[in-house]
C-alpha positions as CSV (number, residue, x, y, z in Angstrom):
1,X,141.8,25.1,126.5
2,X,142.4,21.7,124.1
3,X,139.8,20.2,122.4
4,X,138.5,16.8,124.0
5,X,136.3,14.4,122.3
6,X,134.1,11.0,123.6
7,X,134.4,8.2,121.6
8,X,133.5,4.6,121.4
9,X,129.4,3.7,122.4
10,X,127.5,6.2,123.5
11,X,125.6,3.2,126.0
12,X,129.0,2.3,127.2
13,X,130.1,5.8,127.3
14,X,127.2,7.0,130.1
15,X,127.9,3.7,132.1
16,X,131.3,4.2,132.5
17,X,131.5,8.0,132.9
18,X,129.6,8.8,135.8
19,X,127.4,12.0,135.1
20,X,129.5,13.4,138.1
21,X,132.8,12.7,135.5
22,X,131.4,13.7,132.8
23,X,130.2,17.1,133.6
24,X,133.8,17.4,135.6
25,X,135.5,16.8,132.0
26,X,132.7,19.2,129.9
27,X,134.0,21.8,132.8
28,X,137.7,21.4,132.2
29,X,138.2,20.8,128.3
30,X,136.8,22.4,125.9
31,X,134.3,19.2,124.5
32,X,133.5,21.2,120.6
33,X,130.7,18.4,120.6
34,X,129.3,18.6,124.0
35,X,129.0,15.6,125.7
36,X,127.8,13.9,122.3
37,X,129.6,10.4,122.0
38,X,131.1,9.6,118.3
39,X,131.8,6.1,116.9
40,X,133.4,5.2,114.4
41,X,131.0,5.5,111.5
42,X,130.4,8.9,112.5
43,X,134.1,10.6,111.9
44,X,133.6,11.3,108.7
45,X,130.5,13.2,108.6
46,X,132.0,15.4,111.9
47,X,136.1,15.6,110.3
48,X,136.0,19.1,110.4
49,X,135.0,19.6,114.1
50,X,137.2,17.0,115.5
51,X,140.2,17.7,113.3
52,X,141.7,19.5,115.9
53,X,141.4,17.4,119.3
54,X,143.9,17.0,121.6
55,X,142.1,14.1,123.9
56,X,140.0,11.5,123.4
57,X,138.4,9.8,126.4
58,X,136.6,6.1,126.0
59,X,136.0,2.9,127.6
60,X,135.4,-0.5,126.2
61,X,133.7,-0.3,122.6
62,X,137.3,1.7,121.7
63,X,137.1,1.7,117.6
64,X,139.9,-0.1,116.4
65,X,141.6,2.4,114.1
66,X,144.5,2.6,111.3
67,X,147.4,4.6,111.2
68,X,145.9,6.4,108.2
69,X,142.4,6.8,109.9
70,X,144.3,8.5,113.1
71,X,146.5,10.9,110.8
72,X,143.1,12.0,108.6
73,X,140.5,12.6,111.7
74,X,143.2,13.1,114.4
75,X,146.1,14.8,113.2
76,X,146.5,16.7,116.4
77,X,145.9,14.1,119.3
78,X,148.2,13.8,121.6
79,X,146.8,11.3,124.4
80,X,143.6,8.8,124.3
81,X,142.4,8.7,128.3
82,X,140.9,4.8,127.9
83,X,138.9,4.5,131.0
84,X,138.7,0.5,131.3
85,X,141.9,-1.8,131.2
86,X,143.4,-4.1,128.2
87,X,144.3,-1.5,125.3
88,X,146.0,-4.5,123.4
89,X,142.8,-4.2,120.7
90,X,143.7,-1.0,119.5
91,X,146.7,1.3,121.5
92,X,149.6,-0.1,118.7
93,X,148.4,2.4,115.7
94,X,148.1,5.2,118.4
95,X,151.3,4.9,120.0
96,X,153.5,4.1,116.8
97,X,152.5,7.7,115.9
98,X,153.3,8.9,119.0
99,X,150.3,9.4,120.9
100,X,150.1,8.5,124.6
101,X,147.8,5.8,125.5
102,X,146.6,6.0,129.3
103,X,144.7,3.4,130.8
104,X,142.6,2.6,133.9
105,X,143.9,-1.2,134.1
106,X,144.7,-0.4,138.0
107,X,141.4,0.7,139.0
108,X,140.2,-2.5,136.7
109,X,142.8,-4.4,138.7
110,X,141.2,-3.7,142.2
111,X,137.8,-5.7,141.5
112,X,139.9,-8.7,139.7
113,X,142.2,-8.9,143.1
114,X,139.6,-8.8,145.0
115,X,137.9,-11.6,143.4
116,X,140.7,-13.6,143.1
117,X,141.5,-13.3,147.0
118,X,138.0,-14.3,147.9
119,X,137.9,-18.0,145.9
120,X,141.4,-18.5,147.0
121,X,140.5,-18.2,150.6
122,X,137.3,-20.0,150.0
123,X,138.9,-22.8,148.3
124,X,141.1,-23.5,151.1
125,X,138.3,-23.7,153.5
126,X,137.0,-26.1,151.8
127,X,133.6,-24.3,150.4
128,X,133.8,-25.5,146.7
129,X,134.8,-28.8,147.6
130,X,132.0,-28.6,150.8
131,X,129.1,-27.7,148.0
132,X,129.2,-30.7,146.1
133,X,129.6,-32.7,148.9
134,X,126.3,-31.8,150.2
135,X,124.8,-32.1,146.8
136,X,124.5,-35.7,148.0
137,X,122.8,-35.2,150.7
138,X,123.3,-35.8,154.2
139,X,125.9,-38.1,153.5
140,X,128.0,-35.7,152.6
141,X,127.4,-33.2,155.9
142,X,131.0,-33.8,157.1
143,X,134.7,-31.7,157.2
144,X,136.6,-31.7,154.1
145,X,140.2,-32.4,153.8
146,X,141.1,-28.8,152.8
147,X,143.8,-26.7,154.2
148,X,142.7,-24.0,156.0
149,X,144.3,-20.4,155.2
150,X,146.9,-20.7,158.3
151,X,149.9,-22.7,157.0
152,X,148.4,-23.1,153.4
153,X,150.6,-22.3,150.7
154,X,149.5,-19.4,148.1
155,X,150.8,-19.7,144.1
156,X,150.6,-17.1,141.9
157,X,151.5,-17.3,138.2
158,X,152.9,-13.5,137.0
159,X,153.7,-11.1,139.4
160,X,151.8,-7.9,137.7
161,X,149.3,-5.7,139.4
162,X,146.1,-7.9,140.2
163,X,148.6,-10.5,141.8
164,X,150.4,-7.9,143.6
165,X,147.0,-6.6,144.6
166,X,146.0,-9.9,145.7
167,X,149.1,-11.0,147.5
168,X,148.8,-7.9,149.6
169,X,145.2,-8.7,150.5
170,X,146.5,-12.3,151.1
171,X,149.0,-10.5,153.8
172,X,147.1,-8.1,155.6
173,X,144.3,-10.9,156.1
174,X,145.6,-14.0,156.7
175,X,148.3,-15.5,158.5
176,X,151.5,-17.8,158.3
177,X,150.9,-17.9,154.4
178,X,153.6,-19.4,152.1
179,X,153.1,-17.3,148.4
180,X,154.8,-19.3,145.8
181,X,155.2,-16.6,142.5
182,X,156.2,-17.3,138.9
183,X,157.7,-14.1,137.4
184,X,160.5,-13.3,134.7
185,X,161.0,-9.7,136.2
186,X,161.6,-10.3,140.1
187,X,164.4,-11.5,141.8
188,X,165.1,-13.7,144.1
189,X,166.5,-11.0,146.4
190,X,163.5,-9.2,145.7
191,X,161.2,-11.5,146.6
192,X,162.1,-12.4,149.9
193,X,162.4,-8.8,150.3
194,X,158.4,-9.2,149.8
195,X,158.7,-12.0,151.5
196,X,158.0,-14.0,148.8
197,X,159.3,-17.2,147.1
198,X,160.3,-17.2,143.4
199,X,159.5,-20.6,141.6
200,X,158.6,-21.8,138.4
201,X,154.9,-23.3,137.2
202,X,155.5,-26.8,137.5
203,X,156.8,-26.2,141.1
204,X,153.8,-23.8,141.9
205,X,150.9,-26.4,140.5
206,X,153.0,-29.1,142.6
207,X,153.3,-26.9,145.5
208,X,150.4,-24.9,146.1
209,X,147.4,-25.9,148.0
210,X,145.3,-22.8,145.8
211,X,147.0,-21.6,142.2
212,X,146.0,-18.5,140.8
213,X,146.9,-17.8,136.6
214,X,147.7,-14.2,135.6
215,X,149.5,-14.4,132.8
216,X,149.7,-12.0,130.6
217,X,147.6,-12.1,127.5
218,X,149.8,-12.7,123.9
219,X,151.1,-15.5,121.8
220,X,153.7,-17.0,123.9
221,X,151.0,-17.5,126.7
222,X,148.7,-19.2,125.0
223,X,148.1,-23.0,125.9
224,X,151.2,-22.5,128.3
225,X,149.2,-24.3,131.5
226,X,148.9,-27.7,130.4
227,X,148.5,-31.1,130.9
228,X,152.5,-31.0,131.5
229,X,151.4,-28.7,135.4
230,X,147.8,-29.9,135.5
231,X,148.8,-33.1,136.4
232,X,150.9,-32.4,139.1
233,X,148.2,-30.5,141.1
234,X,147.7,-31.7,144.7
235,X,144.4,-33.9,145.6
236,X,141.9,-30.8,147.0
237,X,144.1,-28.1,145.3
238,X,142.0,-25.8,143.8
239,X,143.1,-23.8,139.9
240,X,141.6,-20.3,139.7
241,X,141.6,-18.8,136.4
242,X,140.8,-15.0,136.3
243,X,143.9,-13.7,133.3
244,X,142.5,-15.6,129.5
245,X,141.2,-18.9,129.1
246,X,143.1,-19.6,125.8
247,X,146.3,-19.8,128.4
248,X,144.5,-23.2,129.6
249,X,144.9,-26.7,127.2
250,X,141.2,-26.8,128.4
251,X,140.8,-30.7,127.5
252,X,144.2,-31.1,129.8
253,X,142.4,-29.4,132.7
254,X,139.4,-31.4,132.1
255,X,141.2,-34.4,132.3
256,X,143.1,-33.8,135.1
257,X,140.0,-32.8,137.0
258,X,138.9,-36.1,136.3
259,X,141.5,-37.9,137.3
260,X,141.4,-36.7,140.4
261,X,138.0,-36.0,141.4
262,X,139.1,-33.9,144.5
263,X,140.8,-31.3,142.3
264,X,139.1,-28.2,142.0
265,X,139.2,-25.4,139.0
266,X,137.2,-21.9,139.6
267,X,137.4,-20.5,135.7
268,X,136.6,-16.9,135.5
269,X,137.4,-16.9,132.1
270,X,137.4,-19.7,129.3
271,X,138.7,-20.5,125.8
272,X,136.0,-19.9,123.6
273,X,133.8,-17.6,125.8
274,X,131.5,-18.9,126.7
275,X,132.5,-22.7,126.5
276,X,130.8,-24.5,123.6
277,X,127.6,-25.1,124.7
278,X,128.8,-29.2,124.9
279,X,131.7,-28.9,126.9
280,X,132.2,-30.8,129.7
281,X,133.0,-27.9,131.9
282,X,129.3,-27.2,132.7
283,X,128.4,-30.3,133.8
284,X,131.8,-31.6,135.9
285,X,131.1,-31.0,139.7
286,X,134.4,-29.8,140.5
287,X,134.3,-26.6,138.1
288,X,132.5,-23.8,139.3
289,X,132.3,-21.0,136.2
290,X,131.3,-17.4,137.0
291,X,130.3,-15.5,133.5
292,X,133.9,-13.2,133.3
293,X,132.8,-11.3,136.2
294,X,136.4,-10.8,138.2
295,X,136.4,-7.0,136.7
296,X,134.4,-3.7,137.3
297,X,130.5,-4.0,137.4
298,X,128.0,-1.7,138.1
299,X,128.9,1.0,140.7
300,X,132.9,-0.1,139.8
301,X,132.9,1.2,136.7
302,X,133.1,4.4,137.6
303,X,136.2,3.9,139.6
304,X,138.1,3.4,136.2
305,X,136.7,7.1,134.5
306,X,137.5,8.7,137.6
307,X,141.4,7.0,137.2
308,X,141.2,8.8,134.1
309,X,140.0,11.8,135.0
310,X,142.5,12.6,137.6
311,X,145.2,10.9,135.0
312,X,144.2,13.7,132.3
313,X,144.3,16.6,135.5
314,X,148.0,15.2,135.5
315,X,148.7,15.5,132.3
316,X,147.3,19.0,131.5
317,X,149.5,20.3,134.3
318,X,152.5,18.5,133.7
319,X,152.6,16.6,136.4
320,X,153.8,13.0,136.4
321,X,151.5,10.8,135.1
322,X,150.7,7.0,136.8
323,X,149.0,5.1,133.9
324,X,150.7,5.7,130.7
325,X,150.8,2.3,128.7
326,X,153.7,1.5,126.3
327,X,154.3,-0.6,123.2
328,X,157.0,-2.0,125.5
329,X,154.6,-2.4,128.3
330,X,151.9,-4.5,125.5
331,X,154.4,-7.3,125.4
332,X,153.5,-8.4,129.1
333,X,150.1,-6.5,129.7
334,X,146.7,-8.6,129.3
């Protein structure tokens, strides 16, 4: 039996990884530290016991490692079982010496999706734009101008796993929807396959009564929804940001919010997070700001150890695996 090792915060650790999971993995690898949870400051003092693990399982609070510090604690790891989603923080030194980085971003997918397909459908009934209505009073007790979700048109910037997760929520509950999606890797053939409809951004934010952002997370992304697409948005189309706020020329959103008052932005996410405790986005009535919930909390978390659970039950028997992340995979991935 390998050797198997917890690391990252020992908080973190029991949140995660579910007493269930954890006595599961204390049962089926051989854990030479029990279930005792080492950070980073603590590999030295332990070198000798850990020098010979196969497996580390973690969850956010990963420590950021070196090449060098992998090679002189871990020179016999093969795979780190990362139960949580974005591994861009510290997966490069692991993989560049070969060692398999698995993630739970699907099962941290699900919760995002889910979100996302609730304020879209909201939006186009009007509820954001019905709330600050009736913050005036009665005088505001009246129908909006909003769609509806039968004959409203769905846009979806990036076509990865929380938008395909969300698209199929959009199809098994709604009907007569027109998804708009912006992707690099799907064809058109594809995507009316799906029955989908390929377009760019500018053609989405034109479009699309409700636009949702997943792009992925890395330098060409950033400040890529501008003032250039803001502007084009519908009156009563609503912008739902769930991916990374520095994607968003925030002062461009702001502005096109203002310009048109009937606009609507749901942000998720923001670029610093939180905003800068003067920016306008706390105060506009049109932006409703949710603290970087769309992901697992409470009881979900335990959806993402038990992703990697299974995944290492796959692994040890050499079976195909379904999460495996790769440096190629980082250039796209949040």
């Amino acid at each position: 039996m390998k050797k198997a090792l917890f690391l990252g915060g020992q908080r973190t650790i029991d949140w995660v990884y579910s007493e269930k999971t954890r006595n599961e993995l204390l049962a089926e690898a051989d854990f030479p530290l029990g279930g005792t949870v080492l950070t980073e400051k603590d590999l030295e003092e332990n070198k000798d016991a850990i020098k010979d693990v196969s497996f580390i399982f973690s969850t956010w609070g990963m420590p950021e490692l070196t090449e060098e510090q992998i090679e002189r604690y871990f020179p016999e790891l093969e795979a780190v079982f990362y139960g949580a989603g974005s591994v861009q923080d510290f997966a490069r030194p692991f993989l560049n010496r070969g060692i398999k980085i698995f993630s739970a971003w699907v099962a941290n997918a699900v919760p995002v999706a889910e979100y996302t397909f609730s304020v879209m459908t909201l939006a186009n009934t009007g509820f954001f734009t019905g709330h600050r209505q009736l913050a005036e009073g009665p005088s505001g007790w009246h129908h909006s101008s909003y769609t509806g979700n039968y004959d409203a048109t769905f846009g979806f910037i990036s076509f990865g796993m929380i938008s395909r997760m969300a698209i199929d929520l959009v199809k098994k509950n709604l009907e007569n929807i027109r998804i708009l999606v912006s992707s690099t890797s799907l064809t058109k053939e594809r995507a009316e396959e799906l029955g989908l409809e390929l377009a760019d951004i500018p053609t989405i934010f034109r479009e699309a009564d409700v636009i949702s952002n997943h792009l992925a997370n890395n330098e060409h992304t950033v400040g890529m929804l501008n003032k250039d697409v803001f502007r084009l948005m519908k009156p009563n189309a609503t912008f739902v940001n769930t991916g990374r706020g520095a994607q968003v020329v925030e002062q461009d959103l702001i502005d096109a919010l203002k310009e048109c008052p009937e606009r609507t932005a749901v942000l998720d996410v923001t670029w610093p997070e939180p905003p800068a405790a003067d920016s306008p986005l706390y105060s506009m009535p049109n932006v409703y700001m949710t603290p970087h919930v769309a992901g697992s909390l409470g009881n979900e978390v335990h959806r993402m150890a038990q992703y990697m659970l299974d995944e290492y039950r796959l692994y040890v028997s050499g079976q195909p695996t379904r999460y495996e992340v790769t440096l190629k995979m980082l250039e796209k991935m949040a």
